[in-house]
C-alpha positions as CSV (number, residue, x, y, z in Angstrom):
1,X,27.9,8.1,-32.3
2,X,26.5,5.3,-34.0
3,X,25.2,4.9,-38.0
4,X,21.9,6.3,-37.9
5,X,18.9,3.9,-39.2
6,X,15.5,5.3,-41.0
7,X,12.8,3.1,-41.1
8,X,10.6,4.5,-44.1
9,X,7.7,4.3,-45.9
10,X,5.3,2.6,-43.6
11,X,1.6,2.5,-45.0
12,X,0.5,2.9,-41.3
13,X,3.1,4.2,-38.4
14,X,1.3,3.8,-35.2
15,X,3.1,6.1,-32.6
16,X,1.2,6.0,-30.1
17,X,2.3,9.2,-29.3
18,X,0.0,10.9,-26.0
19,X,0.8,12.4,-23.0
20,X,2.3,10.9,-20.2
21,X,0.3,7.4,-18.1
22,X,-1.6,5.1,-19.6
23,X,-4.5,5.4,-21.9
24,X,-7.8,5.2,-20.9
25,X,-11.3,5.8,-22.2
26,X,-11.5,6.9,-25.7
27,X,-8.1,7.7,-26.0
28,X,-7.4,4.3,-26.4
29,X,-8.8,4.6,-30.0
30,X,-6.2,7.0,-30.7
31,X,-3.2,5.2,-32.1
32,X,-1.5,8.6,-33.7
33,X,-1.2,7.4,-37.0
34,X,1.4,8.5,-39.8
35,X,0.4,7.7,-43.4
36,X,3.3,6.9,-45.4
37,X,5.2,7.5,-41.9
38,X,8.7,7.1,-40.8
39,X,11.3,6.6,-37.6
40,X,14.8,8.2,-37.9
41,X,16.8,5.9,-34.9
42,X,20.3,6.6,-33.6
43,X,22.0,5.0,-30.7
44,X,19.4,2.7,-29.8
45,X,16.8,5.4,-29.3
46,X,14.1,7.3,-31.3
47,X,15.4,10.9,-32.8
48,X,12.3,11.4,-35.1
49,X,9.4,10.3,-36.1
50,X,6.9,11.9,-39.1
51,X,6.2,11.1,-42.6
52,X,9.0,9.7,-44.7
53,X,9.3,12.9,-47.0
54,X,9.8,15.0,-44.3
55,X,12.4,12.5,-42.1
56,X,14.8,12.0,-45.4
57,X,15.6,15.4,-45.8
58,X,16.7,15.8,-42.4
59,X,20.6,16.3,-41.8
60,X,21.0,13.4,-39.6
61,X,19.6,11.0,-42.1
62,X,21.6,11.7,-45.1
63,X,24.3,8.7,-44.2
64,X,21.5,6.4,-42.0
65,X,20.9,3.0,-43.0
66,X,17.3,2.1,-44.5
67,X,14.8,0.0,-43.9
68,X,11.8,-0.2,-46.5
69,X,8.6,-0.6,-45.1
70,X,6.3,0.2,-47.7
71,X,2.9,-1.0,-47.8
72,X,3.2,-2.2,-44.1
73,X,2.4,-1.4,-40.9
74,X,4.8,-0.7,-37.9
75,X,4.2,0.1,-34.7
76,X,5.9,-0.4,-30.9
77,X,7.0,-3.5,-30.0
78,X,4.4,-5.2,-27.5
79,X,4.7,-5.8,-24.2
80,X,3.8,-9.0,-22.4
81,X,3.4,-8.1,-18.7
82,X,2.1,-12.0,-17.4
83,X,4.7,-14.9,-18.6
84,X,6.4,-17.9,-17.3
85,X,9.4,-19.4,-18.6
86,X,10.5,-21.9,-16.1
87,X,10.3,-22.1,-12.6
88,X,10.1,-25.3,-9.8
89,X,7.3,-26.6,-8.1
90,X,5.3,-23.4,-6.2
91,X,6.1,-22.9,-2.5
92,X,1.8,-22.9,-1.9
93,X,0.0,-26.2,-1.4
94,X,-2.5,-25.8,-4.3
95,X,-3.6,-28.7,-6.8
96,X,-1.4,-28.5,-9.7
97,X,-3.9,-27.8,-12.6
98,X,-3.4,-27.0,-16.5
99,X,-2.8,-23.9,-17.8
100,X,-5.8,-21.7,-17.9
101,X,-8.1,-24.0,-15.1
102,X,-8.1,-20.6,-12.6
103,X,-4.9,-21.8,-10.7
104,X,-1.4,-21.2,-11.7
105,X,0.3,-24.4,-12.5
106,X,4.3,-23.6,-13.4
107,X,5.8,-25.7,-15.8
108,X,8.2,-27.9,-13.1
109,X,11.7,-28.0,-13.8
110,X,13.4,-30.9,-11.3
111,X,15.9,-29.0,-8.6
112,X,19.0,-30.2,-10.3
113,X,18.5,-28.1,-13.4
114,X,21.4,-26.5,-13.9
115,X,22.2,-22.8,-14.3
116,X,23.3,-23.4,-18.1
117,X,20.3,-25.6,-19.0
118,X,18.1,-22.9,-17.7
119,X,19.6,-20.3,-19.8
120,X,19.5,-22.1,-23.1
121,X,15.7,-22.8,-22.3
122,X,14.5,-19.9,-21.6
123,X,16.5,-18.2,-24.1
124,X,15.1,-20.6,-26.8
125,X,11.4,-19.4,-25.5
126,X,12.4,-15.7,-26.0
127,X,13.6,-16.5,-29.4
128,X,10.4,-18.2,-30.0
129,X,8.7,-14.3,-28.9
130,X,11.0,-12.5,-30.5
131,X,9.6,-13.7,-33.6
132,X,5.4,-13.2,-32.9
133,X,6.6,-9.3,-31.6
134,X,7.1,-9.4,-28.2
135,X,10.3,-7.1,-27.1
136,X,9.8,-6.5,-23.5
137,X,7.9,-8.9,-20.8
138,X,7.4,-9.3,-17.4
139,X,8.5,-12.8,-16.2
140,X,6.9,-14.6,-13.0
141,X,8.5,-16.6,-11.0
142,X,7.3,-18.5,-8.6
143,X,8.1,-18.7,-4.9
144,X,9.4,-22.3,-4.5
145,X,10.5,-24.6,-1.7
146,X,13.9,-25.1,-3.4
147,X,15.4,-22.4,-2.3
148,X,18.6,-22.7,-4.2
149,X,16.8,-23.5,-7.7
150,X,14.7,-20.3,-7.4
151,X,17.9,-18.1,-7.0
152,X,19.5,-19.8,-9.4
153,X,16.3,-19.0,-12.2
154,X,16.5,-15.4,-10.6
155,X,19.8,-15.2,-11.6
156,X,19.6,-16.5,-15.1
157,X,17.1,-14.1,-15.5
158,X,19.3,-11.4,-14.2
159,X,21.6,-12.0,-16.9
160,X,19.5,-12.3,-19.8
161,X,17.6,-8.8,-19.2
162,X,18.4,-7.0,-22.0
163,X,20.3,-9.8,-23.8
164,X,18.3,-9.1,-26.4
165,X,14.9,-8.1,-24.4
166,X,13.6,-5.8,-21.5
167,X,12.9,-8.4,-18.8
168,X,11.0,-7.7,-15.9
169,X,11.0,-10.2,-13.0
170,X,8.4,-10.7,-10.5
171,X,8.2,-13.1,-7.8
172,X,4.8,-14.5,-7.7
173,X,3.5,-16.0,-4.4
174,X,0.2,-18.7,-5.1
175,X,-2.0,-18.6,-2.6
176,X,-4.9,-20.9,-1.9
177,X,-7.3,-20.9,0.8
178,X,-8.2,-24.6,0.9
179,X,-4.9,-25.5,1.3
180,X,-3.0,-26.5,5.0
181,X,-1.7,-22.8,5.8
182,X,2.0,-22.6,6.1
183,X,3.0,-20.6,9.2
184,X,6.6,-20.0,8.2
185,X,5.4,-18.6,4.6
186,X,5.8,-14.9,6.3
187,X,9.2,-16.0,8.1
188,X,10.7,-17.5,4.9
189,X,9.6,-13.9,2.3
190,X,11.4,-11.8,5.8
191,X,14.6,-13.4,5.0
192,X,14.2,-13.7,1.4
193,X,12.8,-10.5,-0.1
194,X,16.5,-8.8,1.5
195,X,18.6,-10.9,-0.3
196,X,16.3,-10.1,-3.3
197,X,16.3,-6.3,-3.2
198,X,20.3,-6.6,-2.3
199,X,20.7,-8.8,-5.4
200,X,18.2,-6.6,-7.7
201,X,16.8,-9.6,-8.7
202,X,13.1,-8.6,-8.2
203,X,11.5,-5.7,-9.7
204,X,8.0,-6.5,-8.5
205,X,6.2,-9.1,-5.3
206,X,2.8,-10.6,-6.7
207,X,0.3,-12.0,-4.8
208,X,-2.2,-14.4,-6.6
209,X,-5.2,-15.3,-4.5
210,X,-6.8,-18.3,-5.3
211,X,-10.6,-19.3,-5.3
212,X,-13.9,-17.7,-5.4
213,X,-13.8,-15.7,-2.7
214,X,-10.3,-15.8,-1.4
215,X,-9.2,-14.3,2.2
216,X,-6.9,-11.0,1.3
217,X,-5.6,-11.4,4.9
218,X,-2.4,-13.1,4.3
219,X,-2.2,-11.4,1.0
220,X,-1.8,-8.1,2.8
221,X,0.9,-9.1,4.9
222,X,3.1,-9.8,2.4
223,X,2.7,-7.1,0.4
224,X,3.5,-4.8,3.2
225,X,6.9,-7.1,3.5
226,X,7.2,-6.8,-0.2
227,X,6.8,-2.8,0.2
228,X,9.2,-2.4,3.4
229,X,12.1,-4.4,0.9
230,X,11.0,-1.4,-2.0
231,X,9.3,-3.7,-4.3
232,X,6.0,-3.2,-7.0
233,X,3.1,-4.4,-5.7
234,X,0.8,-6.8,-7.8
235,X,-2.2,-8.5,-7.5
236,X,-3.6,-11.5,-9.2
237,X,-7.1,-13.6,-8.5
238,X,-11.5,-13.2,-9.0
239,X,-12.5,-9.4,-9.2
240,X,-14.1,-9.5,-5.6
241,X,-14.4,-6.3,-3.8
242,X,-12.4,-7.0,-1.2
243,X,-9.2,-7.5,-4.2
244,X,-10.0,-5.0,-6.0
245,X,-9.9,-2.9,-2.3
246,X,-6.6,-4.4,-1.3
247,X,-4.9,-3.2,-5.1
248,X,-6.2,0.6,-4.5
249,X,-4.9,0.3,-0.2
250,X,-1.4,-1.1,-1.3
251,X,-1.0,1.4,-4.7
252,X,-0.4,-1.7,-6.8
253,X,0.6,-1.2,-10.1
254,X,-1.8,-3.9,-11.6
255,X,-4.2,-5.9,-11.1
256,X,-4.6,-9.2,-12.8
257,X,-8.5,-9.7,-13.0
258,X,-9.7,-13.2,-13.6
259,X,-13.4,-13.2,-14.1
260,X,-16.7,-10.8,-14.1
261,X,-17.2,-8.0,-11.5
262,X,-19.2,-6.1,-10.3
263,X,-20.2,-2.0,-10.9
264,X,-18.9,-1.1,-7.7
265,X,-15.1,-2.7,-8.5
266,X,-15.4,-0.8,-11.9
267,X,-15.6,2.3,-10.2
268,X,-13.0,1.8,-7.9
269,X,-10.6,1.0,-10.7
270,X,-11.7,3.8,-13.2
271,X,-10.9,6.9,-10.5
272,X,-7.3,4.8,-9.6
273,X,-3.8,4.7,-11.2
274,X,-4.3,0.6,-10.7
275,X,-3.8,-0.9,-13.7
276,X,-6.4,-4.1,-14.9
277,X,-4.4,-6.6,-16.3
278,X,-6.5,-9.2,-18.8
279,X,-6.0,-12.1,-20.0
280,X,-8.2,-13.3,-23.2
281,X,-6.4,-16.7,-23.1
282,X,-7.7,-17.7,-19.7
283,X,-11.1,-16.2,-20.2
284,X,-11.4,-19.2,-22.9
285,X,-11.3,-22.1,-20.1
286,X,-14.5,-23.4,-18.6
287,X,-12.7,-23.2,-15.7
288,X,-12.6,-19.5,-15.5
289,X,-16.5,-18.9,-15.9
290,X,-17.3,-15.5,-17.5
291,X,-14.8,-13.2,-19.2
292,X,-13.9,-9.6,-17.1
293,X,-16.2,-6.7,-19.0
294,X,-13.7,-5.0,-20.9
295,X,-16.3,-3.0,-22.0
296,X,-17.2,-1.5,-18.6
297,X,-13.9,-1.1,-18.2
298,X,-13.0,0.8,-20.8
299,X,-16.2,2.5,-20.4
300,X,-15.5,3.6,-17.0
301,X,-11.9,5.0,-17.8
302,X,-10.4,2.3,-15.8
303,X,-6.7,1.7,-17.5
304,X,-6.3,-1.9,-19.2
305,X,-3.5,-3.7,-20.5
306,X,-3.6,-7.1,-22.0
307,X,-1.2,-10.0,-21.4
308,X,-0.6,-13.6,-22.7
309,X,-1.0,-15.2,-19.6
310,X,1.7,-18.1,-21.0
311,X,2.7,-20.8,-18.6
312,X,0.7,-19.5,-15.6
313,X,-3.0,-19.0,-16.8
314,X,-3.0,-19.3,-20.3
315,X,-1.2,-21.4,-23.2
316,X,-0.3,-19.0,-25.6
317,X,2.9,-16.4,-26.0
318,X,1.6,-15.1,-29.1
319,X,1.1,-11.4,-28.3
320,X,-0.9,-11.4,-31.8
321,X,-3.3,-14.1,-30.9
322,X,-3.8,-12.1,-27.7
323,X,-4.8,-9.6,-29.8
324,X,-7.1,-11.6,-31.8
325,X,-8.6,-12.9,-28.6
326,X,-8.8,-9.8,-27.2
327,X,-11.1,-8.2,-29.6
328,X,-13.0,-11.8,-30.9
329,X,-14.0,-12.6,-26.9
330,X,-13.6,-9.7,-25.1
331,X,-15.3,-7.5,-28.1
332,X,-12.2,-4.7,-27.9
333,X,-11.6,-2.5,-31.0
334,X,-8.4,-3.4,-33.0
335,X,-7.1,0.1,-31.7
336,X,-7.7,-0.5,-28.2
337,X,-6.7,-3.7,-28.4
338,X,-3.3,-2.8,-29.6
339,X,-2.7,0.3,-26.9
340,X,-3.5,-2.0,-24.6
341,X,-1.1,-4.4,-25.3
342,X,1.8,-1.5,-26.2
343,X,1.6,1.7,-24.0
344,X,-0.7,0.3,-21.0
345,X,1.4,-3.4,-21.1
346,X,4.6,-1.0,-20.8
347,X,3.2,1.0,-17.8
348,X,2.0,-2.0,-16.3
349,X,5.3,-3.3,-15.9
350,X,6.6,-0.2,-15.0
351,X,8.3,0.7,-18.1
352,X,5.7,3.4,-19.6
353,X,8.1,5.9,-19.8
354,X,11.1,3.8,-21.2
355,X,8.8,2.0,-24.1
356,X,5.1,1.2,-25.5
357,X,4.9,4.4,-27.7
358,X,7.1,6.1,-30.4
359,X,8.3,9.2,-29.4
360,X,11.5,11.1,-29.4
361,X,14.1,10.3,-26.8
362,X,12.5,7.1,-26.1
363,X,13.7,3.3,-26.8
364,X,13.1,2.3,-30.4
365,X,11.4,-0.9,-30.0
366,X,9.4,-1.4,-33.7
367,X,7.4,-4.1,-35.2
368,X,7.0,-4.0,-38.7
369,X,3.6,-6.5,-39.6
370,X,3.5,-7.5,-43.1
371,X,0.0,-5.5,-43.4
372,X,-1.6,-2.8,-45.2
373,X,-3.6,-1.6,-42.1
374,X,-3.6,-2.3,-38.5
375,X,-6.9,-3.7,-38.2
376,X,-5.8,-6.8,-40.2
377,X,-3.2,-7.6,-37.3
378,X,-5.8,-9.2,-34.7
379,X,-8.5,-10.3,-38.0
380,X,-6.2,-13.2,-38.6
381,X,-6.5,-15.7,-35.6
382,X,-3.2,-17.6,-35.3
383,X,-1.3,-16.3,-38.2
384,X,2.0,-14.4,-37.6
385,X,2.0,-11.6,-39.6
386,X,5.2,-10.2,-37.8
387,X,8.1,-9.4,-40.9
388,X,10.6,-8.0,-38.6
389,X,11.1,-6.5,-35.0
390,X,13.8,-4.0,-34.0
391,X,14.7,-3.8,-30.1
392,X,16.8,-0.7,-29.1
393,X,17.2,0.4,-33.1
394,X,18.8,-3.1,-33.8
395,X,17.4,-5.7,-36.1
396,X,16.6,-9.1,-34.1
397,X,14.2,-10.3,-36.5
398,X,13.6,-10.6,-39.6
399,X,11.2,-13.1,-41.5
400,X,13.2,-15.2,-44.3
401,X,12.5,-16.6,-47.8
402,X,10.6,-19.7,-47.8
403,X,13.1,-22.1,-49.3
404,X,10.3,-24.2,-51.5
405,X,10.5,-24.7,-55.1
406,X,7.4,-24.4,-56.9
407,X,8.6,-25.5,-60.1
């Protein structure tokens, strides 16, 4: 057994703490919150948690190494469950766009990018998350013509999960409507998705429809390949009945909603296990038209999560900003706002049960926000409040001295 760590004092410890699934309805106001709280870690996972007077005097902290947090606020790592890192050009015919326009546009990487050059990137870009507070993320990757490039991302994400962060890959297949179809699309996922699911490359199959009122024809045809190989199902594209109907018939874990909808979609989601995914940074383009009605949502007991949407419909990775964004333009309450982005973003991904909350027996992901209350974490629009981030009881991050004489 390893040295024991206690992370004490916290003005605010957000647990999180609940029973089992996501939260929904008002319990996403309740954040379980330990004044003057504490988190006794051993072995990477979470032994106790309480208030700090109560976890020192325990047996198993008497040797563990401390971490002060007084005054400040810590809580479970987020969880970014829509992010792209580096990919090729997308197998689908659509009109490269920016970021946020309504179509996925993947940052292009030219087929001779080596294996190595693709590791130090993308581990360079988690570095850069590490540091706003993100410790677990699902990553999309794009089906693309180049067959060999796209195994070879798959496979530098392979050996980066975990190294430091959970990483989730999902391949994500663009689809537009307007575009020349592609007969051998279905031929080329029947060989592929096998050597996927032999590999354990994959985790999840995402199918992003594209345009107002897109077809879900082909988009059910490869799901049910993507289900025959054992993958996640997810959905991405406009709120339209006939999505939202496809997410519930396929039992896909969630549902990436781009845009208003209607009473009857909001229903269907609230009495479902689907998971609505949104994302606050592509509700800002004009492109996208109005924001989905987080509101309803919530109001409905439909389960949300919140993502950052980086490098396929939004330009941030900031999991902070999203939170800022989330409650400035989609009017959520810091608290909801913040489960939505811990617990739901974990069970969205499919690792609810692993991370998003803390709880005994669970992974001790932390965050520890230089802040005397939660609700200051989203109030302050593009600054990083984040003082240091523990993934699996280990400290990754921690914000330095600025080296500045005054004098």
């Amino acid at each position: 057994m390893g040295r024991a760590t206690l992370v004490r004092g916290a003005r605010q410890l957000l647990t999180l703490r609940g029973p089992p699934g996501p939260r929904r309805g008002p319990a996403l106001n309740d954040l379980g919150i330990i004044e003057d709280g504490a988190v006794l870690i051993r072995d990477g996972r979470i032994v106790s948690v309480g208030p700090s007077r109560r976890l020192e005097n325990l047996r198993e902290a008497r040797d563990a190494e401390l971490l002060d947090a007084t005054g400040q606020v810590v809580m479970p790592g987020l969880v970014d469950g829509c992010i792209q890192l580096g990919s090729g050009a997308p197998l689908s015919l659509s009109v490269e766009t920016t970021p946020g326009s309504g179509e996925p546009s993947p940052a292009a990487l030219p087929p001779f990018t080596s294996r190595s050059r693709l590791h130090l990137e993308i581990q360079r870009k988690i570095g850069q998350l590490i540091r706003h507070g993100t410790t677990a993320l699902e990553l999309k990757t794009p089906l693309i013509r180049e067959e060999n490039l796209g195994l070879r991302l798959l496979r530098v994400l392979a050996a980066l999960r975990g190294n430091p962060l959970d990483l989730v890959p999902t391949l994500m297949i663009t689809w537009e409507e307007r575009a020349r179809p592609d007969p051998l699309l279905e031929f080329y996922l029947a060989r592929l998705l096998p050597v996927l699911r032999q590999r354990r490359l994959v985790r999840f199959v995402e199918f992003c429809c594209v345009g107002d009122r897109p077809s879900t024809d082909r988009a059910q045809r490869c799901l049910s390949q993507a289900a025959e190989s054992g993958f996640g199902m997810k959905l991405q594209g406009p709120p339209t009945a006939e999505l939202v109907s496809l997410a519930l018939s396929v039992q896909a874990t969630s549902v990436t909603l781009l845009g208003n909808m209607g009473r009857e979609e909001i229903h269907a989601l609230s009495s479902s296990s689907v998971i609505a995914t949104l994302v606050p940074a592509a509700a800002l383009a004009p492109a996208r038209g109005c924001p989905p009605p987080a509101r309803d949502l919530i109001a409905a007991g439909a389960a949300i999560s919140l993502a950052s949407g980086y490098g396929v419909l939004g330009s941030t990775y900031s999991m902070p900003v999203v939170l800022s964004l989330a409650c400035s333009h989609l009017e959520l309450k810091p608290a909801e706002a913040i489960a939505a982005a811990t617990i739901n973003a974990a069970y969205s991904v499919g690792l609810g049960s692993l991370l998003g909350s803390l709880e005994p027996g669970k992974q001790a992901d932390l965050i520890i926000f230089d802040a005397p209350d939660y609700r200051e974490i989203p109030y302050h629009l593009g600054v990083n409040l984040v003082h240091a981030v523990l993934k699996r009881g280990k400290l990754i991050y921690r914000r330095g001295e600025i080296l500045w004489d005054t004098d």
